[in-house]
C-alpha positions as CSV (number, residue, x, y, z in Angstrom):
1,X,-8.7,-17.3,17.2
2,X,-10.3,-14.2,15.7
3,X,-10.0,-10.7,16.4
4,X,-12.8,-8.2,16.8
5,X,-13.4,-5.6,14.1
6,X,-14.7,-2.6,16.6
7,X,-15.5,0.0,13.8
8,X,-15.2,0.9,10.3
9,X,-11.3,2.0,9.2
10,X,-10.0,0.7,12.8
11,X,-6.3,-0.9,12.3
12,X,-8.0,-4.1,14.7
13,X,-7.2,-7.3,13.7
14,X,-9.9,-8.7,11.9
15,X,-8.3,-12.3,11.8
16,X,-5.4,-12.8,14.1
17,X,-3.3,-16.5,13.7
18,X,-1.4,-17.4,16.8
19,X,0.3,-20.6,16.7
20,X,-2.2,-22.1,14.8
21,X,-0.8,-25.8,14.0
22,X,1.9,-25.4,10.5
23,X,1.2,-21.9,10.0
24,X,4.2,-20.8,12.0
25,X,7.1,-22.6,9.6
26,X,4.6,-22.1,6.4
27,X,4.6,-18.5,7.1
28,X,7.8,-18.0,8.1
29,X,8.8,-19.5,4.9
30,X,6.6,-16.8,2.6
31,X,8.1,-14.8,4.3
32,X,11.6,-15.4,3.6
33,X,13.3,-13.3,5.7
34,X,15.9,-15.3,7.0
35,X,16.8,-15.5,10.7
36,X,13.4,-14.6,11.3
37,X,10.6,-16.5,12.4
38,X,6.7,-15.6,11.9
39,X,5.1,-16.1,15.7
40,X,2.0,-14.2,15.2
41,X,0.0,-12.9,11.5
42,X,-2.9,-10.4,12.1
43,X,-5.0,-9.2,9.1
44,X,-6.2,-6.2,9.0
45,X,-10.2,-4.8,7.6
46,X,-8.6,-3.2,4.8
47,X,-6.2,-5.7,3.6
48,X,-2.9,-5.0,5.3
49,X,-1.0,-7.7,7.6
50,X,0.9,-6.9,10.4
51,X,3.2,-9.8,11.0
52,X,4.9,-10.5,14.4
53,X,8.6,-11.9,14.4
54,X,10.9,-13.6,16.7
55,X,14.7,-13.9,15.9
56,X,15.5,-17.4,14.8
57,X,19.1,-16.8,14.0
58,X,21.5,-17.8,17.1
59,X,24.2,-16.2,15.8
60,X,22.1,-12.9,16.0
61,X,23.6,-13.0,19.6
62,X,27.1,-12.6,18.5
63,X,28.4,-9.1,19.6
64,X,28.7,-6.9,16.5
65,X,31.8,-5.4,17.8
66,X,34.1,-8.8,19.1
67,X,31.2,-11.4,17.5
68,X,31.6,-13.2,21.4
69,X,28.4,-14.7,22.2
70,X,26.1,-13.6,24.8
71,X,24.5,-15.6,27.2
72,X,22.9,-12.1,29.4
73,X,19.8,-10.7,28.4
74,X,19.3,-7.4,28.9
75,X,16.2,-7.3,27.8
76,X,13.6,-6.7,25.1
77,X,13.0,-4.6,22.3
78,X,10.3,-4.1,19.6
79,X,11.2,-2.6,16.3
80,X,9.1,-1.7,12.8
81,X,11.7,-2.5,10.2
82,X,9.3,-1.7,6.5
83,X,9.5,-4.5,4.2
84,X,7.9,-4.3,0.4
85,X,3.9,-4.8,0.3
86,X,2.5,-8.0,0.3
87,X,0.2,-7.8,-2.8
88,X,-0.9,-4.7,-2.8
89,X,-1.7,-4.3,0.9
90,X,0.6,-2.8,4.1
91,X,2.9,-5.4,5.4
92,X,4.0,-4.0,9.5
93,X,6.3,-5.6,10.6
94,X,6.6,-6.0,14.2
95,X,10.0,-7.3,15.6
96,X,10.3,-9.0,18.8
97,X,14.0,-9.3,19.8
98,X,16.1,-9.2,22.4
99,X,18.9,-6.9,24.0
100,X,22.2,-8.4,25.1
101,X,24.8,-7.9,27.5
102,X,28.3,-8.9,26.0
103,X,30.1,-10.9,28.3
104,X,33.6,-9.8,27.2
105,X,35.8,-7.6,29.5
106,X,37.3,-5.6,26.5
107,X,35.0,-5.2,24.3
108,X,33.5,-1.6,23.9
109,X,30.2,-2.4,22.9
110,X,28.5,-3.6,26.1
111,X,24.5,-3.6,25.6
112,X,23.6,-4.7,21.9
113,X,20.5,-6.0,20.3
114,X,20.2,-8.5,17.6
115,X,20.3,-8.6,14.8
116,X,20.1,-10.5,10.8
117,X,22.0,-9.9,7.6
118,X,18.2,-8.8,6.0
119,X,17.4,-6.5,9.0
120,X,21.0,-4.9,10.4
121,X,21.3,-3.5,14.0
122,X,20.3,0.6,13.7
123,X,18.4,-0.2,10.0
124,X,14.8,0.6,9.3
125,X,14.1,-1.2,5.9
126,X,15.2,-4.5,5.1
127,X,17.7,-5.4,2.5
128,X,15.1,-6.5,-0.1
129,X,13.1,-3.3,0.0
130,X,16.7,-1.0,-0.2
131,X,17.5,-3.6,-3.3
132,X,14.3,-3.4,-4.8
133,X,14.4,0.3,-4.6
134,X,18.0,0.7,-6.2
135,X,16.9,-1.9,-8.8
136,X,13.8,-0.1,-9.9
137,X,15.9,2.4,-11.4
138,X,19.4,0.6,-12.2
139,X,16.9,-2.4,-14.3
140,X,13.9,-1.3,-15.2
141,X,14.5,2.6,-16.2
142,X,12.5,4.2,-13.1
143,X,12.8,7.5,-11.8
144,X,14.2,8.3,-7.9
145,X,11.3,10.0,-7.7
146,X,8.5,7.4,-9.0
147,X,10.0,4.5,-7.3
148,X,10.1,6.3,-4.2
149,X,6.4,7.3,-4.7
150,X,6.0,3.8,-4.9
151,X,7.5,2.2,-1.9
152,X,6.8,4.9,0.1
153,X,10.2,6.0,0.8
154,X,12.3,9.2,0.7
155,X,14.2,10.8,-2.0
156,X,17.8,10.0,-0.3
157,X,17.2,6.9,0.9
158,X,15.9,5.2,-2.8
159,X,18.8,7.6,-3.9
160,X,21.2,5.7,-2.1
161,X,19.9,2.2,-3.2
162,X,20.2,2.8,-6.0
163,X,24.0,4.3,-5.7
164,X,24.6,0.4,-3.8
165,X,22.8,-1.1,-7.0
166,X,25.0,0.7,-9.1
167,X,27.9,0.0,-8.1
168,X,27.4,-4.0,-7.5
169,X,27.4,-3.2,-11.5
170,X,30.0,-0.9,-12.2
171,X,32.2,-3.8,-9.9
172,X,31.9,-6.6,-11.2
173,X,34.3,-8.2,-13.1
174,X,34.3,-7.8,-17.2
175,X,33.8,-11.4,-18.9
C-alpha cells in the first residue's frame, strides 16, 4: 500500500508498509529494540521513517511497583520516545501501548502503562541513544556540546549520559 505525497516538504507518508508479508519480524529485527514490535514503517519525502510499535514484551504488564500482572486494560496510550537516526534521516517513533489497571489490593500504584528495559515508563529517549550520547564523549573524546549538537539533545541530558557512562567505568572492577 502507498501513501500519497500531497505537496512538496509535507511529513505524508510517501511509502507506508502495513503488514506487508515478513516485513513485520524483519523489521522488528533492524530495529532491535527489544520488547518491541514494528507493526507499521512509513517513509517519509525527505528521507525520514516514522516507525509504529506495539509492545511485544508480556512482562511489560507486570506492575512496576508489586511486578503483579495485569489482566485490566485501562486503556491506550501513544508515546514519541527519540531513538538515534537511521542513516542520516529522522527516525519517529510512534509507540502504541497500553495502560493497565493493577489488580492488587495493596499496591499503591493503580493505573500504569507499559513499559521495556530500552524504553522505561516516564522516559523519552531510549537507552541506546542516552548510551550513545554518554559514550561519545567518555570513548571517542567529544564535547557535551558537539554530541549534543549531534543527536539533537540538550546540554543536561547528554551531560548526564555521560555521568552514567562514566561511572560504568570508574566501577568496574580493576584486573
Amino acid at each position: 500500500m502507498g501513501g500519497v505525497v500531497v505537496g512538496p516538504g509535507c511529513r505524508t507518508p510517501v511509502v507506508d508498509h502495513w503488514g506487508a508479508t515478513g516485513l513485520v519480524s524483519d523489521t522488528t529485527l533492524l530495529l532491535d529494540l527489544d520488547g518491541a514490535s514494528v507493526i507499521r514503517v512509513e517513509r517519509y519525502e525527505d528521507g525520514g521513517r516514522r516507525v509504529h510499535l506495539a509492545t511485544a514484551d508480556a512482562s511489560a504488564r507486570a506492575c512496576p511497583a508489586c511486578e503483579v500482572f495485569a489482566s485490566r486494560v485501562k486503556g491506550s496510550a501513544t508515546t514519541q520516545p527519540r531513538d538515534l537516526p537511521y542513516s542520516e534521516r529522522e527516525l519517529e517513533l510512534l509507540w502504541h501501548k497500553r495502560r493497565w489497571f493493577c489488580r492488587e489490593p495493596a499496591c499503591p500504584s493503580k493505573p500504569f502503562t507499559e513499559q521495556i528495559p530500552q524504553i522505561p515508563a516516564g522516559k523519552r529517549l531510549t537507552g541506546r541513544l542516552r548510551s550513545v550520547a554518554g559514550r561519545r564523549i567518555r570513548d571517542a573524546g567529544s564535547t557535551v556540546v558537539q554530541a549534543a549538537r549531534d543527536l539533537h539533545l540538550s546540554w543536561p541530558t547528554v551531560m548526564n549520559a555521560f555521568k552514567a557512562a562514566a561511572r560504568q567505568v570508574v566501577e568496574a572492577p580493576l584486573s
